[in-house]
Structures are given as C-alpha cells and as structure tokens.
C-alpha positions in Angstrom: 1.8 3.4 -12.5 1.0 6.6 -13.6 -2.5 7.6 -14.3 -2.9 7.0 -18.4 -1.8 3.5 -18.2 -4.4 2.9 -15.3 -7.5 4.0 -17.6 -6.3 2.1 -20.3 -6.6 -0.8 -18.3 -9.9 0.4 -16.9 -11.9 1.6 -20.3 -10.2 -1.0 -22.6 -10.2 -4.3 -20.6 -6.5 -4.5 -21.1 -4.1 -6.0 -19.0 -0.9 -4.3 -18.5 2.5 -6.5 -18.7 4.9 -5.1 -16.9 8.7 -5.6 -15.9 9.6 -6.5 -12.6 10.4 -9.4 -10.3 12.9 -11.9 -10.5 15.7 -12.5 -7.8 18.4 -10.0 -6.8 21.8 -10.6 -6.3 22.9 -9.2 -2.8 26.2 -7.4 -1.8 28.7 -10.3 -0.9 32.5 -9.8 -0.9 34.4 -13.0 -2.1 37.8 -13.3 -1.1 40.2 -13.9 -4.6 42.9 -15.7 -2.6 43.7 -18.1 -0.4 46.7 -18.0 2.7 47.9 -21.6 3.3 49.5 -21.6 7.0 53.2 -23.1 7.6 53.6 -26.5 8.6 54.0 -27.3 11.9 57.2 -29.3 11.0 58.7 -25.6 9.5 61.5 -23.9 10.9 60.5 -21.0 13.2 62.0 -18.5 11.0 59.5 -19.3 7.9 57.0 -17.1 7.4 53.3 -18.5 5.9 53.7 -18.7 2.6 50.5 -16.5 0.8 49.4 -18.8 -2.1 47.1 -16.4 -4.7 44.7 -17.7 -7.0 44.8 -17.7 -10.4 41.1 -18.6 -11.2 39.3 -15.1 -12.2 36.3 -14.6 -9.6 32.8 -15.7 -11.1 30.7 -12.7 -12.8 27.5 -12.1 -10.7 24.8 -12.2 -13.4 21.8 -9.6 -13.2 18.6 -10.7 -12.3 16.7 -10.0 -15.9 13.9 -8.5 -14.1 15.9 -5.8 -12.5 16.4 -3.5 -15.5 12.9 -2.9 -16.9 11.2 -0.2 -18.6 7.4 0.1 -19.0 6.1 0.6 -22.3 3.6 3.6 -22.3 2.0 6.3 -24.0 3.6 6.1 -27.4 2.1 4.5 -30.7 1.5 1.1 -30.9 2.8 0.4 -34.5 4.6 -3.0 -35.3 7.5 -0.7 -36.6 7.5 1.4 -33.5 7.9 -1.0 -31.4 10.4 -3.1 -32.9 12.7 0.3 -33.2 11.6 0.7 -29.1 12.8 -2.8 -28.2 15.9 -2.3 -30.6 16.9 0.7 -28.3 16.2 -1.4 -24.9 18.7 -3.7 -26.0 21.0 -0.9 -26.9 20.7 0.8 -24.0 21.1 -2.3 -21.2 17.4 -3.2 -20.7 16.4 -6.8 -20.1 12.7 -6.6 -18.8 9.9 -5.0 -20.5 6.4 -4.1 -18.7 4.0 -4.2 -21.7 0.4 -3.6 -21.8 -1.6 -6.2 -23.7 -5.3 -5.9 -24.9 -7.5 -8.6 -25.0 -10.7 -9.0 -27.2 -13.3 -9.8 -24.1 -16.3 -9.2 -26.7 -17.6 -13.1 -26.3 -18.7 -14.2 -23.4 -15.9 -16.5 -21.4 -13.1 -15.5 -24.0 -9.8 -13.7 -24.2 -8.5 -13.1 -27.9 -5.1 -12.1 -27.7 -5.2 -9.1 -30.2 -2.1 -7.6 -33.0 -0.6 -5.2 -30.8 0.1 -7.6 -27.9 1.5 -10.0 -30.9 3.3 -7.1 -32.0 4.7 -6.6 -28.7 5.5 -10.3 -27.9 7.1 -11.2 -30.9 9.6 -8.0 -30.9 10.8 -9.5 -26.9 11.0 -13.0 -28.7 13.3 -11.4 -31.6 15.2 -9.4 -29.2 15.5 -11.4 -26.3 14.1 -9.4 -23.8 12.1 -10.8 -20.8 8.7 -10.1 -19.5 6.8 -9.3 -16.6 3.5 -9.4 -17.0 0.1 -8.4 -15.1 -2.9 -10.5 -16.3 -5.8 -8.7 -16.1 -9.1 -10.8 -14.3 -10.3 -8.4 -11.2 -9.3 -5.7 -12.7 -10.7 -4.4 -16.0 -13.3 -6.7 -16.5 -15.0 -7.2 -19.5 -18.6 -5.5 -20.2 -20.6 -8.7 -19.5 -19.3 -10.0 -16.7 -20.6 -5.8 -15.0 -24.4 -7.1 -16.3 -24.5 -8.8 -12.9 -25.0 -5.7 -10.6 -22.8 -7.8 -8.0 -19.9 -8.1 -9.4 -19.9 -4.4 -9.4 -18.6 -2.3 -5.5 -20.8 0.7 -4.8 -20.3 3.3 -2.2 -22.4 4.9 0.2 -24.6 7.1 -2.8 -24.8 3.6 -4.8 -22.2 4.5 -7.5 -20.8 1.7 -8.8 -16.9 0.3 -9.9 -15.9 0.7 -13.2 -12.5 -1.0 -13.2 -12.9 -3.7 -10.5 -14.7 -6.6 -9.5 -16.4 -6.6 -5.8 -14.4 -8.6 -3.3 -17.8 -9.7 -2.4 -19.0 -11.1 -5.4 -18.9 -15.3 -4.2 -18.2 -15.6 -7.7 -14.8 -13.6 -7.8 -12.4 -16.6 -7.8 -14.1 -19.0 -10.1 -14.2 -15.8 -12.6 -10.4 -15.0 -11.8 -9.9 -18.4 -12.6 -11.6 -18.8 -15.7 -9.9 -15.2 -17.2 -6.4 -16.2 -16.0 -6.0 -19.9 -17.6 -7.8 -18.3 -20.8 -5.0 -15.5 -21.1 -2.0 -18.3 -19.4 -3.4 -20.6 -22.5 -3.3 -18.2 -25.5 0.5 -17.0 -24.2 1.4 -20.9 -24.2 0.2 -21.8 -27.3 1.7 -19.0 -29.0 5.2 -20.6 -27.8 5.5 -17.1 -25.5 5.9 -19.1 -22.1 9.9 -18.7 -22.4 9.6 -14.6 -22.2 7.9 -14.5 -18.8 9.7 -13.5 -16.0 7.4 -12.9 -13.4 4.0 -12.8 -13.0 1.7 -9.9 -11.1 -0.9 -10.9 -9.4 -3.7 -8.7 -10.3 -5.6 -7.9 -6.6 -7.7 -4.7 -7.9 -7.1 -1.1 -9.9 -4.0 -1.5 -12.3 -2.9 -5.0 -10.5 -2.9 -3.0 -7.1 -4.5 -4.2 -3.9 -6.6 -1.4 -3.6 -10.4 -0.9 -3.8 -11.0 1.7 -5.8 -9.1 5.1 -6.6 -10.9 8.3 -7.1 -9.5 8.4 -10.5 -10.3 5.4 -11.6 -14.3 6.8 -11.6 -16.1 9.3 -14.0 -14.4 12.6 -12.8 -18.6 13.5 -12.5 -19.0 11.1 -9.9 -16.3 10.5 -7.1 -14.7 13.8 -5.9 -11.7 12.3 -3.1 -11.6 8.8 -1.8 -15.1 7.0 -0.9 -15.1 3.8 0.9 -16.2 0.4 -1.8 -18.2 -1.4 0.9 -22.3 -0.3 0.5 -23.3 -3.2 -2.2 -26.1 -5.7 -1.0 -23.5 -8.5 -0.9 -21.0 -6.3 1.4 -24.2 -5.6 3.6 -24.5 -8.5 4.4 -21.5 -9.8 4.8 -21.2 -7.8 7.3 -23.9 -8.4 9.3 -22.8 -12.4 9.7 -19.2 -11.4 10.1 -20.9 -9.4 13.1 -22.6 -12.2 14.3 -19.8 -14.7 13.7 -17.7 -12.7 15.7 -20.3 -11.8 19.1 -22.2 -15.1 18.8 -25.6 -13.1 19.9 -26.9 -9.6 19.3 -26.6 -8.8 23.1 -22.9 -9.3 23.5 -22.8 -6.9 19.9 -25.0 -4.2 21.7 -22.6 -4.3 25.0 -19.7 -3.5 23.2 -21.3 -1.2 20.7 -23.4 0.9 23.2 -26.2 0.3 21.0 -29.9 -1.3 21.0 -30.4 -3.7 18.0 -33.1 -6.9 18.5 -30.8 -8.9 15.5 -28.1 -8.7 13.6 -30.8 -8.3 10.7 -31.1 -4.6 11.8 -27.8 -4.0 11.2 -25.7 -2.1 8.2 -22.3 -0.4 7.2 -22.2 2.9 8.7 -20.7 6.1 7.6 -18.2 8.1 8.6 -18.7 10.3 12.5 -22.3 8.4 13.0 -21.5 5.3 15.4 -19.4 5.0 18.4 -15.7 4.2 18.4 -16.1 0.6 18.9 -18.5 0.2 16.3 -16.2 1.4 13.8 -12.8 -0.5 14.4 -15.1 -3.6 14.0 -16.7 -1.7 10.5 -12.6 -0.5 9.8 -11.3 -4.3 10.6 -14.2 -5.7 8.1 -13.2 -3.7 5.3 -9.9 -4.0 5.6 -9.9 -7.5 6.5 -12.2 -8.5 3.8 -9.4 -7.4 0.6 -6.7 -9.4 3.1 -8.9 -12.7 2.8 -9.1 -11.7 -1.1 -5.3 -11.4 -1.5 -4.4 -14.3 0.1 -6.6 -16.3 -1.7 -5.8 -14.9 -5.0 -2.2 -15.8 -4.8 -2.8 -19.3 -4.3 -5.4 -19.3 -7.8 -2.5 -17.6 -9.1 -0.1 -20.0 -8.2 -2.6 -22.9 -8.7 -2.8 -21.8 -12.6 0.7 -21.9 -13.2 1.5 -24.8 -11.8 -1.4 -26.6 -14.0 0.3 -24.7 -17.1 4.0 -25.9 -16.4 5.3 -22.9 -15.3 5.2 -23.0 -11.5 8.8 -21.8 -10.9 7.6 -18.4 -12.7 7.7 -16.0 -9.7 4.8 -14.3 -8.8 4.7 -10.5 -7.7 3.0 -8.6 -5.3 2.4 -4.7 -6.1 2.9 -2.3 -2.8 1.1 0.8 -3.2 2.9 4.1 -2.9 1.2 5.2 -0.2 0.3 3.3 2.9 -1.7 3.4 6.7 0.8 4.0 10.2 -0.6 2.6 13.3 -1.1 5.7 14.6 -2.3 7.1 11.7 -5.2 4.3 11.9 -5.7 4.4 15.4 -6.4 8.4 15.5 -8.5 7.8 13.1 -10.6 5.0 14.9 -10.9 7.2 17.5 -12.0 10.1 15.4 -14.7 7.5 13.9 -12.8 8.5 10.6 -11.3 6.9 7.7 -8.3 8.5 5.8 -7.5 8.4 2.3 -5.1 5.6 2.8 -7.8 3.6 5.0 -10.6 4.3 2.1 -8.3 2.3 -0.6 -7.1 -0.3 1.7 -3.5 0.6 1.6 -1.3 -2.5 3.7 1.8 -2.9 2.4 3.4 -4.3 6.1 0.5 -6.9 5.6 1.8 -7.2 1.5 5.1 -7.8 2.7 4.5 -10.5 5.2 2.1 -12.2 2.6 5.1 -12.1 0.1 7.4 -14.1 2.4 4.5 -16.2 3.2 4.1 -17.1 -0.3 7.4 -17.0 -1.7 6.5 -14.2 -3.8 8.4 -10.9 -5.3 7.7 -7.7 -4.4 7.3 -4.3 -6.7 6.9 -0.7 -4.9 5.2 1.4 -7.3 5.8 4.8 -5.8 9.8 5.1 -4.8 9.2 8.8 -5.7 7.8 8.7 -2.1 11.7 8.1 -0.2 10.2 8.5 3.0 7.4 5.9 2.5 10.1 3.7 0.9 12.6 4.0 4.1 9.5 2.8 6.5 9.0 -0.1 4.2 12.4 -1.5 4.0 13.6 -0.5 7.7 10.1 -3.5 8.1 10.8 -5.4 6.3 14.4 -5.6 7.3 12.7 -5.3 11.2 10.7 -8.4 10.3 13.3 -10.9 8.0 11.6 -10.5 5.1 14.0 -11.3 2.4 12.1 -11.0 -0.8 12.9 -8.7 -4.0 11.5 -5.8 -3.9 11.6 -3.9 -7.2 11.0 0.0 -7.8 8.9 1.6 -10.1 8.7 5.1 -10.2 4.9 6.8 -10.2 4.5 7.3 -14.0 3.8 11.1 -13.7 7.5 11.0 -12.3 10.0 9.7 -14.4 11.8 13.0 -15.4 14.9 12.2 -13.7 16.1 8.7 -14.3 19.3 9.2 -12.6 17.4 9.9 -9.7 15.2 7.3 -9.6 18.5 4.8 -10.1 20.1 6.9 -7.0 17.1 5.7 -5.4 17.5 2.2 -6.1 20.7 2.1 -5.3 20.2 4.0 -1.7 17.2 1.5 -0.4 19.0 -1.7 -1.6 16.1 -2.3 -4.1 16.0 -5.5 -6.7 16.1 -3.4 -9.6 13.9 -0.4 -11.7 10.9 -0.5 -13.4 11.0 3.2 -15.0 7.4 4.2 -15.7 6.6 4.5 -19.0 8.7 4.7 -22.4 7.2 8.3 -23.3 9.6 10.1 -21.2 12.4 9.0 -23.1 10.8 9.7 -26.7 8.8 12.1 -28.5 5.1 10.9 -28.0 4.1 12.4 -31.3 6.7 9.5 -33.4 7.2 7.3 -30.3 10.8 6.3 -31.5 13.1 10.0 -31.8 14.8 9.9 -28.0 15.4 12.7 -25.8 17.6 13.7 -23.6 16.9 11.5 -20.7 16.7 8.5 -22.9 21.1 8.5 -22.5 19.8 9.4 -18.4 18.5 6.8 -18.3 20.7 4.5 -20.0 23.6 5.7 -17.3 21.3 4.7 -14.9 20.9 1.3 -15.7 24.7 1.2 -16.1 25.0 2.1 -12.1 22.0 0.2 -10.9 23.8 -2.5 -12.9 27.2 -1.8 -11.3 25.2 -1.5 -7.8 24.1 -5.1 -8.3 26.8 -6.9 -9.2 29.1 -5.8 -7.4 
C-alpha cells in the first residue's frame, strides 16, 4: 500500500477494501489418456493396446481473488467508477480492493456513506468480487482517541494518530463493536455475496505494525520510534517482568542491576541498559503485537461466523520489509533496535499464524524480490501451504508486466496491483494510459500461469 491510500485511512477514518485472497490453483499435470495393458490370455505377439480419451480435460477455474486491482487516487464519482469497473471487466479483473468511508461522527456508529454505495453497487452490477479491509484498530474514529489510552506514545510522549494501543484492555471489545457494526451495514445492504476475503485489520493500513513514521505529523516523528512509553505499556511491562522472574532478585541477577521492586522499573531506551535487559524489553514489544494478532483473528473469525459468512477467508497482510535473526540478534547485542524491530515487522511469525488459522496471506511489497524469495523459500522450509497474494508497494506500479513476471517467478496466488491511478489520468480518473493494456497482458499471463 502506497503512502496516499494509507493517510486516507489515517485522517478520514476509512477503511480500505481491497482485492486479495481466495485459493490458488497449483501447477498439476493431468494425464488426457489412459493405456489399458494386454490381457494375460493374449498372444505374445500383441502389443498393449493405447485406449485415448475422448472427454476434454476439466478447465482449472481462477481463484477470483487472484486478479485484483486496487482502486486509488482517482475521483470518486458514481460515473467514474462505473466507467473504472466497466474497464476491469474488460480487461480480465475479477477482484477489486476498494476503500470505503464510514461516517464515525456518533458515538458507537458506522454509517456506510455514497461513495462506498457507489463502489458496491458498481461490483454488484458488474460482477466483480471483493476483498475488503474493515477498519477498527486502525483509523479510529475521533472519540474513541478522547481516552488518552487508547492512544501509543513514544519515548517524548507523542501520541498515535492512526492506531489504537495494543495496550488499551479495551482493544478487543472496541474491535468488536466496529467490526459487527460495518459486517451489519454490508449485510443488510444485500452486499455479503461480493466478499471474497476479508483483511484482518492488526494496525496502520490493516498491517501488523505499530506505527510508521509516515503515518505521524511530518513535525513530529523524524525515522522510526518505538510505540511502547504509554502508562498502560509501563506497566505492562513491569508485571510481564515480574511474571516472568517471580521476585525482583532473580530480575536483578540477570539484569546486572539494583532494583528493590519491580515498581521501580520502566521501558528503557535505546544504548542505556545491559544486553540482557533489552532482549527481555525487545521480546515484550514484540511479543505484545503477537498476543494482539493472534487474538484479533479469532474476533475476526468469531464475527463472521455470527453473521453467516464463516467460510469467507480471512487474510493476513506481510509487511514488505521484515527482521533476520541475525539482523535481531546484532542488534540485541548492540542494545539497539532497527527500523524493522521499531515497527514490529514478523512475517515468519505471520506466516505460521496463517497456517495456524487457516487464513490467506497478502505480501504487500513484491517490489522487494529479495525479501519475497526469503519468504517463500520459509514458508516452503516450514509446509506452509497457504495463498499468498502480491501487491505491489503503491509508489511502484509503473511496470505491470513486471510485477506479473514477479508473480509468476515466486509461485504467488495472484496480483493485487496498487492503485488504479497508474493506469488512468488522475485529473479525469477514466482516460487510460499506456500501461492500462500492460497491465491487461499481465493479467492474461498471470492467468495463463495459473491455470495451467
């Protein structure tokens, strides 16, 4: 996801649907004919007779979530966007990633507004599928940020603007309340038929990430900070601390330090406690959005189930970037955090959560080939046989054909090309360019790729 369609989420309490998910077909060869051996009563001399089959192999059929483009950046006109979903027909799309905007303005309510009407209707008319991402952690609405807890702060007290602490005790009963208020507006606009997949929203833009840099004021946050300096993650951490040494002596053996309880205690910064000290503050913090995500899935898939739709799959987003063991333990040992470590990044962990929960997978960075090839060598490593669907990084989608090589190379599910703009003018939002046919030829051989 590309950096405008993340501040539209974050400033306008929108949710972004998006296009993704849904079950791949895998390369199989089926054999076409059959070769009946001879009898054993046959002369010697007669050869096996070779018996051919006249039945026509079975067409694979295309996961619908596997050729997706994400609407993005373009005017948000009921004509506009009927011409746009016109064209994805045209052109051999099936899944669109839509954003959707919610009226949040009352307290405890979710008003679906015209342009996410505009946008559902036009996949109803054209029978296109959706993927959508449901905002409740992330992009929270103004009065639910009245409660100074809800809110992470780093280590100068600066505050989240686009996601809810993962140590607010309040996080899942509001997640709750915001998803079944969006799931019930979709289902009783008669929409539930459209969905194809479901993101489970686990932070900034639906990614399990605390917060990006550019998600703040650009007047605040210079680089990555760490989101864990609140009162509530205080003291978290201090009975995590004691849960895990029992008494404040053991905690002072391993930490080489001189505390009389666990009271004393706090988060510490960066370079300013011993090695020790810091794995256990590195392990927290990391260990804290785990808990979060795990949980998450299972309100997810709790809501669904309630609502009727509990075969809709659910999909996990991987970051585009992500933390190597030894990237994190030189970094312990430094008593450092890298940019990676700051936002959580954990795909291996995504991944293994994904086959734990029978969910889909979407890698939003396959710009990154490198990062992409450590992925699927573990998850292929580890028998993890989920989808896993590529999305390009929005700010990258000037080669299509690339980005379907890509695909293709990696043995991905499918695309999710990042957003409509760059196959339009963005001044009419429906006159196409030059990579709008690039495109369209790569959906053709992503299509071939998977069906064949």
């Amino acid at each position: 996801m590309n950096r405008f369609g993340r501040m539209v989420l974050i400033f306008m309490s929108m949710t972004i649907l998006a296009s993704c998910g849904g079950t791949v077909n895998k390369a199989q060869t089926t054999s076409t004919s059959e070769t009946t051996a001879s009898e054993t009563t046959a002369p010697e001399t007669t050869a096996p007779e070779t018996t051919a089959s006249t039945t026509a192999p079975e067409a694979k059929t295309v996961d619908p979530l596997a050729l997706c483009i994400t609407e993005g950046g373009l005017p948000l006109t009921e004509e506009t966007i009927d011409k746009r979903f016109a064209d994805y027909v045209e052109m051999g799309i099936t899944c669109v990633r839509i954003d959707t905007y919610w009226d949040t303005s009352e307290r405890g309510v979710w008003r679906m507004s015209e342009v996410t009407k505009w946008h559902l209707e036009a996949a109803r008319k054209y029978g296109l599928t959706l993927k959508l991402i449901l905002p409740t952690v992330m992009g929270p609405p103004a009065w639910l940020f009245e409660d100074v807890n809800t809110r992470l702060a780093d280590r100068y007290g600066r505050l989240s603007y686009n996601t809810v602490s993962y140590w607010y005790e309040g996080i899942y009963q509001y997640s709750d309340m915001a998803l079944r208020a969006q799931l019930s507006a979709i289902v009783d606009g008669g929409y539930t038929n459209l969905i194809g997949g479901i993101v489970v929203d686990m932070g900034p833009a639906g990614e399990p990430l605390y917060p990006p840099a550019w998600t703040q004021p650009a007047s605040e946050v210079e680089g990555e900070v760490m989101w864990c300096y609140g009162e509530n993650a205080q003291a978290d951490f201090r009975a995590k601390m004691e849960q895990k040494y029992g008494d404040i002596e053991a905690l002072n053996r391993m930490w080489k330090t001189y505390y009389e309880s666990f009271s004393e205690i706090s988060v510490p910064y960066e370079g300013e406690v011993g090695k020790k000290f810091w794995e256990d503050t590195m392990e927290w913090y990391r260990d804290t959005k785990r808990e979060f995500c795990k949980k998450q899935v299972d309100v997810f898939a709790a809501a669904l189930s309630d609502f009727g739709i509990a075969d809709c799959p659910l999909i996990l987003y991987l970051p585009g970037a992500d933390v190597s063991e030894e990237e994190w333990d030189a970094n312990i040992k430094n008593k450092s955090a890298s940019h990676g470590m700051k936002l959580g990044c954990d795909n291996q962990f995504m991944a293994d959560l994904a086959k734990e929960k029978g969910c889909r997978l979407q890698y939003t960075g396959i710009n990154d080939t490198e990062k992409l090839a450590i992925l699927v060598d573990y998850m292929t490593q580890n028998a993890i046989d989920v989808p896993v669907y590529g999305e390009n990084a929005g700010g990258n989608g000037e080669f299509p054909q690339t980005l379907g090589y890509i695909v293709r190379k990696h043995g991905l599910a499918g695309i999710d090309y990042t957003h409509a703009r760059w196959i339009y003018d963005e001044a009419d939002g429906v006159t196409k360019n030059k990579r709008y046919g690039e495109f369209a030829e790569a959906l053709k051989d992503i299509k071939k790729y998977l069906t064949r």
